[in-house]
C-alpha positions in Angstrom: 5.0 7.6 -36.0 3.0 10.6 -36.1 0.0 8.7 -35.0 2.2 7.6 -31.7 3.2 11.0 -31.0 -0.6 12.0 -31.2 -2.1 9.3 -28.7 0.3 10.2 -26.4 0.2 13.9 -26.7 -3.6 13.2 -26.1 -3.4 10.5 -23.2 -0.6 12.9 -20.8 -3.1 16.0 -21.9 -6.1 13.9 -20.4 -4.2 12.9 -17.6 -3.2 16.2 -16.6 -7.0 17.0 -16.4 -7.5 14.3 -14.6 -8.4 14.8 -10.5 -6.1 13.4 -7.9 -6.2 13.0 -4.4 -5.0 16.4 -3.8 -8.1 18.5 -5.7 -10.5 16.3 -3.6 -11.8 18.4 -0.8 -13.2 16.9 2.3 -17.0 17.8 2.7 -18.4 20.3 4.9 -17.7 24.4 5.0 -14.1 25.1 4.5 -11.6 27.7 4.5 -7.7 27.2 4.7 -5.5 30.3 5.6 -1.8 30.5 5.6 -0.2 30.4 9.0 3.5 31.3 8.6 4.9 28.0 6.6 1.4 26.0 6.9 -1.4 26.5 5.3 -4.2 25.0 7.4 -8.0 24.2 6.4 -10.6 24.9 9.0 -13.6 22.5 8.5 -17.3 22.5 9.5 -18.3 19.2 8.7 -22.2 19.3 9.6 -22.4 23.0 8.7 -24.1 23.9 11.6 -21.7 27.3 11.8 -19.0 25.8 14.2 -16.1 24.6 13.2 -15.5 21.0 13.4 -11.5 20.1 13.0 -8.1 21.6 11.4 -6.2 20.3 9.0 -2.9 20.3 7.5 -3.6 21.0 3.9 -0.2 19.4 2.5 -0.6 16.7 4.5 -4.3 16.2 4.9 -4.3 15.7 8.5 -6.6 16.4 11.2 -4.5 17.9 13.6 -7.2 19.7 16.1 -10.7 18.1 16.6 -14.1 19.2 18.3 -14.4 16.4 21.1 -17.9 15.2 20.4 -17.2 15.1 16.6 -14.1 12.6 16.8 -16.3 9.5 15.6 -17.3 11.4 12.6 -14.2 12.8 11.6 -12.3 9.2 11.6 -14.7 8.6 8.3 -13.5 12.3 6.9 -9.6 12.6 6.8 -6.8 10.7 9.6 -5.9 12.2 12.3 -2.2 13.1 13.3 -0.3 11.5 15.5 -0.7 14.3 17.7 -4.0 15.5 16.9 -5.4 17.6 19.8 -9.5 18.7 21.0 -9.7 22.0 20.0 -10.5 24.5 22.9 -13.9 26.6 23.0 -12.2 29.7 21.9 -10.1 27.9 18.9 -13.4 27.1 17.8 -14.8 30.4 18.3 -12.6 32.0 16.0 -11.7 30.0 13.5 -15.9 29.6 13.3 -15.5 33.7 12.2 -13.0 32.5 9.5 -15.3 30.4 7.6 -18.0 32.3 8.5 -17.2 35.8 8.1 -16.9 36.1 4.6 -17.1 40.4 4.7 -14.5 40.8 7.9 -11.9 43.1 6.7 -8.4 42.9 6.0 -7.4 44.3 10.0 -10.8 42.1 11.3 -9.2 38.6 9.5 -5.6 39.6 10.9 -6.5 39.8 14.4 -8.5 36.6 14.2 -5.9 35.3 13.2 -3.4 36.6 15.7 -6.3 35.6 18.2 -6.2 32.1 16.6 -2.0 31.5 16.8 -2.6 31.9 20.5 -4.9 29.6 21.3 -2.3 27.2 19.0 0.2 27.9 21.7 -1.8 27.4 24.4 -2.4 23.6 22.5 1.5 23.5 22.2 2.7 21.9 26.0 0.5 19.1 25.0 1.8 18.8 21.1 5.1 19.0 22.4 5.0 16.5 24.7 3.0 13.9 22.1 5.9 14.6 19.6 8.8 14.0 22.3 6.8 10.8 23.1 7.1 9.6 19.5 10.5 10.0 18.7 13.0 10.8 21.9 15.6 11.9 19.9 13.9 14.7 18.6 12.1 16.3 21.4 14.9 19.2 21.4 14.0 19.9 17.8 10.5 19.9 18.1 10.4 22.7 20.9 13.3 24.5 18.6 10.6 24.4 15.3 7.6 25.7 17.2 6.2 28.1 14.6 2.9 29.5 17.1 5.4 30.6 19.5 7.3 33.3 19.9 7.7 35.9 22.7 6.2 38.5 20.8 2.7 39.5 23.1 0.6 39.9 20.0 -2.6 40.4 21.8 -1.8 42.3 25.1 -2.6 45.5 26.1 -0.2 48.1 27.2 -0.1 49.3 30.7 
């Protein structure tokens, strides 16, 4: 009985040491930062300083995509139903995330802040993939948009 108890004691400790899915990391440069609920991973696949695609780290999804990278990223991860090119300046600056490993606290925030916008400028064209999916829940996707609000995060006085 004792001997039972050991083996399994030993097998569910190996197991639990054991990697899964979920610890394997896509190759490339990576950083993931969390974006209200989401925590997102911003990939450079070749490395070549310019970030490649997004993903949803709980779901490992691609969900925004440099254009001339698409055939390489099929290999890499799925993409999501609504997965979207990311624009120039996306790119741009979530490049400096990965990138910028000494950018201070006030430097990553306003990144950041720089980065949620360019999400909503994305989010006409998410909207409308979702609403194309599944009719019944277009008036809940545009009610769970978490990039935007009507704060002006970004704007200048005048």
């Amino acid at each position: 009985m004792l001997k039972r108890i050991t083996v399994s004691m030993l097998v569910l400790w190996l197991s639990a040491c054991a990697s899964t899915f979920d610890d394997v990391r896509p190759p490339g440069k990576e950083h993931c930062e969390s974006f209200f609920i989401y925590v997102l991973c911003i990939s450079d696949l070749d490395a070549d300083g310019r970030v490649d695609y997004m993903y949803f780290d709980d779901t490992r999804e691609i969900f925004m995509y440099a254009d001339n990278m698409l055939n390489q990223l099929n290999k890499v991860l799925p993409l999501h139903a609504c997965a979207v090119p990311m624009s120039d300046s996306t790119r741009e600056y979530s490049s400096q995330l990965v990138y910028s490993d000494d950018l201070s606290l006030s430097a990553r925030l306003a990144v950041k802040a720089r980065l949620a916008v360019s999400y909503r400028a994305a989010q006409p064209a998410v909207d409308a993939c979702v609403a194309s999916l599944n009719p019944d829940s277009a008036s809940e996707a545009t009610q769970e948009r978490p990039f935007d609000d009507d704060d002006d995060w970004l704007e200048e006085p005048h």
